[in-house]
C-alpha positions in Angstrom: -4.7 18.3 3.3 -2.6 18.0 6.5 0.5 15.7 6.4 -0.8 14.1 9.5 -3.9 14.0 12.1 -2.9 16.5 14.8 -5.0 14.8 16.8 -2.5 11.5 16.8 0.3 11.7 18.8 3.2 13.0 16.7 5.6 10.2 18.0 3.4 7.6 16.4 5.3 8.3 13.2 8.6 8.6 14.8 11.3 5.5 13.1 14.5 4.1 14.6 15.9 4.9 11.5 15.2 8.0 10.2 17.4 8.9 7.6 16.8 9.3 4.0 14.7 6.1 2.1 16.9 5.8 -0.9 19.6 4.8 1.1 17.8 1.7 3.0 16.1 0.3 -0.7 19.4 1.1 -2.4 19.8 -2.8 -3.1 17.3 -4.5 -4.7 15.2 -7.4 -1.9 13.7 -10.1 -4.1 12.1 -11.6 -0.8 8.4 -12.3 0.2 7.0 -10.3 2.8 4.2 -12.6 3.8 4.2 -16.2 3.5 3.1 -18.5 0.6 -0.6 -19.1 2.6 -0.4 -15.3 3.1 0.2 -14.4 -0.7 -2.4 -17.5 -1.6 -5.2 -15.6 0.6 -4.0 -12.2 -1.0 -4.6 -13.3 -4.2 -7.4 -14.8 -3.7 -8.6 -11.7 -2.9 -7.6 -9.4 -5.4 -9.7 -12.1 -7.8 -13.0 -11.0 -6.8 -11.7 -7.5 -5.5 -10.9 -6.2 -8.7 -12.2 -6.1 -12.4 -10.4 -7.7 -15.2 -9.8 -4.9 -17.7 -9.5 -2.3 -15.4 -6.4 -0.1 -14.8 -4.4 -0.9 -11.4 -1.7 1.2 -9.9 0.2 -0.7 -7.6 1.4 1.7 -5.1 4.8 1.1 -3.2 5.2 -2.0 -5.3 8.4 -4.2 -5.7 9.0 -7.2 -8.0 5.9 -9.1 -7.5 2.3 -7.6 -7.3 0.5 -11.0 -6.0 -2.2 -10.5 -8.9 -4.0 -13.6 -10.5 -2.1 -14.9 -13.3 -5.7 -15.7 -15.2 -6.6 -11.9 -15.4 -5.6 -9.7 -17.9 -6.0 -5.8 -17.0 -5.2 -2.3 -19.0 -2.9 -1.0 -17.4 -0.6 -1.9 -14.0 1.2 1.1 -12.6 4.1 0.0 -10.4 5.1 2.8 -8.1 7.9 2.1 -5.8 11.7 2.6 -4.4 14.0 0.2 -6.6 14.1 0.4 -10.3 15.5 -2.9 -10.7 12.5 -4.6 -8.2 10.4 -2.9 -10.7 11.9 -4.0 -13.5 11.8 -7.6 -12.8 7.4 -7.7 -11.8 6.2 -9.1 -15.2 3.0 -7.9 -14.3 3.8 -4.3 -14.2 3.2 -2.2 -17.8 5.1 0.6 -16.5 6.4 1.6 -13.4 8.2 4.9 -12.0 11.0 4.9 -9.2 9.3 7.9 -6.4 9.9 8.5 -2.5 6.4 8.8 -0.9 7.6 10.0 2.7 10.1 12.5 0.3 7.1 13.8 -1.6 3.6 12.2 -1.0 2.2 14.2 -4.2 1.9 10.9 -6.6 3.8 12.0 -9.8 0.7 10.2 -12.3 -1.5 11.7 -14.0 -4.9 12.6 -11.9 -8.7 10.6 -12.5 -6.8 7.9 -14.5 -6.6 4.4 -12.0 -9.2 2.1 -11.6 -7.7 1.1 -8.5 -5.0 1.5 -6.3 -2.9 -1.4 -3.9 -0.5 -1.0 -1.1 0.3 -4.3 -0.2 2.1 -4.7 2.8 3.6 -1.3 2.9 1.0 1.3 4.8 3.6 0.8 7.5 6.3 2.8 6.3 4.7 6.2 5.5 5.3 8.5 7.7 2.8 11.3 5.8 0.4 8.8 5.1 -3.0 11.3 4.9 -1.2 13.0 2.5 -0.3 10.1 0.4 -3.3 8.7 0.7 -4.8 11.9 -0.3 -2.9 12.5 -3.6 -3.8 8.7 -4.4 -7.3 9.1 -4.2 -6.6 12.1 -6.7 -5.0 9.1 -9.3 -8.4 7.5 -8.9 -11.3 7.6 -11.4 -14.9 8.8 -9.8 -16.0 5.3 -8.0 -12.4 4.0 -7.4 -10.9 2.2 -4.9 -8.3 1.8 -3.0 -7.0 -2.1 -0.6 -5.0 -1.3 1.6 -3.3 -5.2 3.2 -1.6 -5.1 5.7 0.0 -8.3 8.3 2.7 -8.2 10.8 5.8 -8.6 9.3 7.8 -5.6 8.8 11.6 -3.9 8.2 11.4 -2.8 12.1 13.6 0.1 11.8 11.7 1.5 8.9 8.2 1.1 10.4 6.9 3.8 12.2 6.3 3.4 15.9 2.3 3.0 15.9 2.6 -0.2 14.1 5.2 -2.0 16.4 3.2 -0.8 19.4 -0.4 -0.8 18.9 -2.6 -3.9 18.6 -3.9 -5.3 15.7 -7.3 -4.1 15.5 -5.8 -0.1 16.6 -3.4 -0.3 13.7 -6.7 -1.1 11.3 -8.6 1.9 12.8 -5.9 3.8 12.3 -5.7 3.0 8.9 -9.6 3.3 8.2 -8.5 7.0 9.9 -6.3 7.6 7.2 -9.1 6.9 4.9 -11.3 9.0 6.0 -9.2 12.0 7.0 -7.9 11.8 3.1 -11.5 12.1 1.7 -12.6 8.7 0.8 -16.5 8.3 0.8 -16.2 5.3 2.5 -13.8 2.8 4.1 -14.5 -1.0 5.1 -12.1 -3.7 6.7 -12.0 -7.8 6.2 -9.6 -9.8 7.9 -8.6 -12.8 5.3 -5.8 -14.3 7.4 -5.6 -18.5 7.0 -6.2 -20.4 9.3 -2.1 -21.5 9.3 0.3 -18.4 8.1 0.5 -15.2 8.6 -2.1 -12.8 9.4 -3.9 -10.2 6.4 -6.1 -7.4 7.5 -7.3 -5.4 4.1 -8.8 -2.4 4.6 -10.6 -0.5 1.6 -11.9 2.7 0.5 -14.0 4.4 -2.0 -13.6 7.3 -4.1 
């Protein structure tokens, strides 16, 4: 699996700052990236979106995961880039500290997720077939993958297609991700309310 489509331009995934991750999520941010209609909408979401029971791995996560406090699920895999963000989301049952755009091979076993999140993050990946790619691997036959995105973003972080492209390019780019990384299938719903800050989720199929 390539690291990226050749057939994007390679600057696309160029970032202001380019040096290595660990340094920028050093310090722990115990912040919101969306706002509290945002999160509400999000949530919301994720109640019908996924099963109760089922086993989540919650991919580039941070000290919140935005999951219904009513559901109960097996188990909720928080993969991210400060230990002590992850320490502090109750909803996690375990969580590992790992640098996607250092390594995009997912260090979890393979077949064993129900279904995989990236909330809010997609923008930061600069090898994001790959990633996407080895997460589909984590998947069980018939998971899935919800992908939410919105416009907020650490701008010097954020690789260049997101902070030039429109809206609806930056969700087909994503749905290219999708399919370029093997899902069967990949769908988009826009969920934004009608006052706060946009959400675009975009999902795929195992």
């Amino acid at each position: 699996m390539p690291d990226t489509d050749k057939t994007l331009p390679s600057h696309w995934f160029d970032r202001q700052d380019n040096s290595a991750d660990h340094y920028f999520y050093a310090q722990p941010r115990l912040v919101q990236h969306i706002d509290l209609a945002t999160i509400d909408q999000l949530t919301e979401y994720y109640r019908h979106f996924l099963q109760e029971g089922s086993d989540l791995l919650d991919c580039m996560s941070s000290w919140v995961s935005h999951l219904p406090e009513e559901m109960q699920f097996g188990r909720v895999t928080g993969l991210g880039m400060n230990a002590e963000e992850l320490r502090r989301n109750p909803r996690l049952t375990d969580w590992c500290v790992h640098d996607l755009n250092q390594d995009p091979n997912c260090p979890l076993d393979p077949a064993r997720f129900d279904y995989a999140m990236i909330t809010v993050s997609i923008q930061y990946l600069i090898k994001p077939i790959a990633v996407l790619d080895s997460l589909r691997k984590c998947l069980k036959p018939g998971g899935q993958i919800a992908i939410a995105m919105s416009h907020r973003c650490f701008p010097t972080k954020a690789i260049a297609a997101f902070q030039v492209l429109p809206a609806n390019e930056r969700i087909q780019l994503v749905k290219s991700y999708l399919e370029q990384a093997g899902y069967a299938s990949s769908q988009f719903r826009d969920c934004s309310p009608q006052h706060g800050d946009p959400l675009w989720i975009v999902t795929g199929k195992v």
